[in-house]
N, C-alpha and C positions, 0 to 999 in steps of 0.2 A: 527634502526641503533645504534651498541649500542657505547658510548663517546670516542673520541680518545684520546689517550696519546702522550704529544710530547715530545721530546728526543732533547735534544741538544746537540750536539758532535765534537770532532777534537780527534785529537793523536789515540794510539793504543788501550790504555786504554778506551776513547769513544767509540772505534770500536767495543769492545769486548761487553762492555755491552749494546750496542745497535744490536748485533747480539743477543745476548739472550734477550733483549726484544721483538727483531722480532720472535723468535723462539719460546716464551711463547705467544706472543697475536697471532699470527699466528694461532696456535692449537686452542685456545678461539675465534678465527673466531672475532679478536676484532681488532678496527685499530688501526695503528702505522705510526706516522707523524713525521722521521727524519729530521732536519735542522742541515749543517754540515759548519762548519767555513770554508772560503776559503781566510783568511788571508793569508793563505800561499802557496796560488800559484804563479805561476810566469812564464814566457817566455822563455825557454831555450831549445836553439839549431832549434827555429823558432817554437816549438811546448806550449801547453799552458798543463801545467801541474799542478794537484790540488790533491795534497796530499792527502789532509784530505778524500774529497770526495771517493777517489782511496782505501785507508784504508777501510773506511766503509764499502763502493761497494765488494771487496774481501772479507771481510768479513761476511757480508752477504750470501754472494753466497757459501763459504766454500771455495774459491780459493787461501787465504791467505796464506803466509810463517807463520804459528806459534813459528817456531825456529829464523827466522830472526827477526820476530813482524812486518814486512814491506814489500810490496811487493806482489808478487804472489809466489805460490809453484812453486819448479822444474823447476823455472827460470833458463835463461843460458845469457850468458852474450857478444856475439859475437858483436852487434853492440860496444859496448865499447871498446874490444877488436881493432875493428876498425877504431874507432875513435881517440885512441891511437895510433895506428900507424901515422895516419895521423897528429898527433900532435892536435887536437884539445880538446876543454873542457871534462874533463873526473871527474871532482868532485862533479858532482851529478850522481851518477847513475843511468839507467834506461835501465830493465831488457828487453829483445826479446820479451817475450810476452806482458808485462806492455808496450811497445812500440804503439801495436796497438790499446790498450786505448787512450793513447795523440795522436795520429794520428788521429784517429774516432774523438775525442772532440774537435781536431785542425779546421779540414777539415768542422764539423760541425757549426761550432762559425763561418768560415770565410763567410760560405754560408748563414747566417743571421740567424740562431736559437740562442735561448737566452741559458744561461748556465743551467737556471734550465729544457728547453726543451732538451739537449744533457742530463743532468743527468734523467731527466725521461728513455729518450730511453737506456744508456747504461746498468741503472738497470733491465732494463724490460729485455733484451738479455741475462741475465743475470740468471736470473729466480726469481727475488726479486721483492715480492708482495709489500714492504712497500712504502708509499709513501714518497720520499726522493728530499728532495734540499738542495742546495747551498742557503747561507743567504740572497746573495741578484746577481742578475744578474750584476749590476757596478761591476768595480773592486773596492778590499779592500786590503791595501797592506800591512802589517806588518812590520813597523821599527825598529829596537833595536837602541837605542841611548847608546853607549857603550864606554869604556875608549879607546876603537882604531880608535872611530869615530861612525858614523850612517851607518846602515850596514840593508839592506835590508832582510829581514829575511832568505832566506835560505843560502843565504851570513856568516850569520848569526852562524848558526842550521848545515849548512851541509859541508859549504867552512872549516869556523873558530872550529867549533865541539865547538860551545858554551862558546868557550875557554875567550872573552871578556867581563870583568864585564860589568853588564849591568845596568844603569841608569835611565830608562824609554821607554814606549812602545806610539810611534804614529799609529795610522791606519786609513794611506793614501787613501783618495777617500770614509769615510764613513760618513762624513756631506752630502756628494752629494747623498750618496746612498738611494736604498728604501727598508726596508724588502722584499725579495723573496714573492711572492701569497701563497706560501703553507705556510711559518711563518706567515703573516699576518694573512691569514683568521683562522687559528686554536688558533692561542692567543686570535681571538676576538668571536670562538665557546662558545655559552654558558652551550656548557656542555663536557666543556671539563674533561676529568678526573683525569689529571696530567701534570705536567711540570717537567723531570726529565734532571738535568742538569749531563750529564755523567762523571764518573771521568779525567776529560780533565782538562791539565794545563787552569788555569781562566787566565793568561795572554797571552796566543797565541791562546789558540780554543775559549774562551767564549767573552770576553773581546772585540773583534771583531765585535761580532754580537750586545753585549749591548752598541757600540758605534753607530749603527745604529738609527738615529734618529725616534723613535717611540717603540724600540724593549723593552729600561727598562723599560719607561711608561707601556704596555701592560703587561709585565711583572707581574709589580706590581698593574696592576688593577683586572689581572685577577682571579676569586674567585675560582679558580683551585690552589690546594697544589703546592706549587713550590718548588723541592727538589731536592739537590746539594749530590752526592758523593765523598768522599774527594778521590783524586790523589795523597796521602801523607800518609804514613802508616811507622809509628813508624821514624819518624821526616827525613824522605826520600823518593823520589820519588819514585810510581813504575818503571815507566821508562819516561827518558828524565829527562832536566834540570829546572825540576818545582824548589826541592828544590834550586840549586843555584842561582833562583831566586827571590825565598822567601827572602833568606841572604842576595844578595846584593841590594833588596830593604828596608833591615832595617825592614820586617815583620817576623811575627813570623814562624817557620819551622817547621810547626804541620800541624795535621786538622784544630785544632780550627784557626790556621791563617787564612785556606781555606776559615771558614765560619763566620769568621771576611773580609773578603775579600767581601762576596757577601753580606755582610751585611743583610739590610731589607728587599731584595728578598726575601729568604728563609724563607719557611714556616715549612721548616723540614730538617735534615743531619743526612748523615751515612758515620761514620766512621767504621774503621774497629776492629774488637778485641782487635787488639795489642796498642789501644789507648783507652782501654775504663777507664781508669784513670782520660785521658782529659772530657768526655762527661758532669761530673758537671759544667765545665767551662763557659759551654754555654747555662746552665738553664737561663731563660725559653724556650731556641727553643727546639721543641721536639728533640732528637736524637737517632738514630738505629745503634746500636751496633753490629755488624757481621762481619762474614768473608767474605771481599772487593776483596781480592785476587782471578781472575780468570787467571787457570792454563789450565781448561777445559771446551771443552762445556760444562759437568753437573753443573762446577763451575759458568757461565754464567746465566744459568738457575737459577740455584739457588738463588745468588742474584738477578736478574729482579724478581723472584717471591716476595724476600723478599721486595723488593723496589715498586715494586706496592700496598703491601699488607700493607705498614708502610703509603703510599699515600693514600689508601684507608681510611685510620684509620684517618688520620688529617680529612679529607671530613667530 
């Protein structure tokens, strides 16, 4: 059996490059053990909805909106339509076919399976071989503590559009919580091959998971390279409000804030091209210079290649 690589992921940007990791170890006939932030799910309209995981999941499978970044392809929008009429909640959206996702995950969860037993089965339906979970079965809740009050995150992210500065992040329910089985037992494989922290905002996808009691320890003991891709490319987000959260926490709005951010985790960072100015900054961690930007699957591919190969090289 030969060492699996685990992947840590939320947002679009985790999504992308964790589909071209599953695309690259997939062909190498080699495993891939996603754990994906579920800070940001939530309850709305009686259905149990989980973002991050939903990203991934379409992604994977190839069903994703690439134009949108969100969502499924060739979605249409009638329930909303109808729920508008009706006067009811229309500010989060949720697409016809995206529907019978939270449906499935709803109906499942109330029947007694755990979260990470509903995301085995929707991946498998799916036709996605990698083995993927949720970080942890408890709930985990994502708080913005912001100039207009504490604002539950997609309150947050989707009501407000990011629009209130933000002062700090709690995440509600993860002193209680227990790493997922599939995190647990791969942080504590001894032969693991990597730990690739995907370019995911580190305050709403990662952040999450290393509030989980046991998750940074393991982290940090594990003698597997642990390697952070910066979400920030030429002192702005790819997408979403990473950087105006860099600002208005008073940190710097680069990579190197990124990887000033995860500190002594990291065994190694990759930034992209258009920063490689910054990369002396942060001698002595190793750092891999490339292009971060994924426009395309071959864009996908190509970094997971370079990102395993720069992991392989610390080893």
């Amino acid at each position: 059996m030969k060492a699996p690589v685990l992947a840590l992921a939320g947002g679009v940007g985790g999504a992308k490059l964790a589909a071209g990791l599953n695309q690259v170890l997939e062909e190498a006939q080699s495993p891939l053990n996603i754990v994906v932030n579920t800070g940001d799910d939530f309850e709305h309209l009686g259905l149990h909805i989980a973002p991050d995981l939903d990203s991934v999941m379409y992604a994977l499978s190839g069903l994703n909106d690439t134009e949108r970044g969100w969502g499924m392809r060739d979605e249409t929008w009638q329930c909303m339509s109808a729920l508008g009429r009706l006067h009811a909640e229309t500010w989060f959206s949720l697409g016809d076919q995206d529907l019978a996702t939270h449906l499935v995950r709803t109906q499942m969860l109330r029947d007694g399976a755990t979260l990470s037993d509903v995301t085995a089965h929707l991946f498998a339906q799916l036709g996605v071989h990698a083995s993927v979970a949720p970080m942890a079965d408890q709930p985990v809740r994502t708080i913005v503590d912001t100039d207009a009050g504490t604002l539950a995150f997609q309150h947050y992210f989707v009501r407000e559009q990011c629009a209130p500065e933000v002062r700090r992040f709690d995440y509600a329910g993860a002193a209680e919580a227990t790493p997922a089985t599939l995190l647990a037992r791969t942080l504590a494989d001894p032969t693991l091959r990597a730990v690739v922290i995907c370019p995911s905002n580190p305050f709403i996808s990662i952040d999450p998971m290393l509030a989980i009691p046991g998750v940074r320890d393991a982290l940090a003991a594990t003698t597997a390279p642990v390697v952070a891709v910066s979400p920030i490319v030429g002192g702005a987000a790819i997408k979403g409000p990473a950087a105006k959260m860099l600002k208005e926490l008073g940190l710097a709005v680069s990579a190197t804030g990124i990887a000033e951010h995860y500190g002594e985790l990291l065994d190694g960072f990759v930034m992209d091209a258009a920063d490689e100015s910054l990369a002396g900054a942060l001698t002595p961690l190793p750092t891999l210079v490339t292009q971060t930007m994924m426009h395309t699957s071959a864009d996908k591919r190509a970094l997971a290649d370079q990102v395993l190969a720069f992991c392989d090289g610390l080893t």
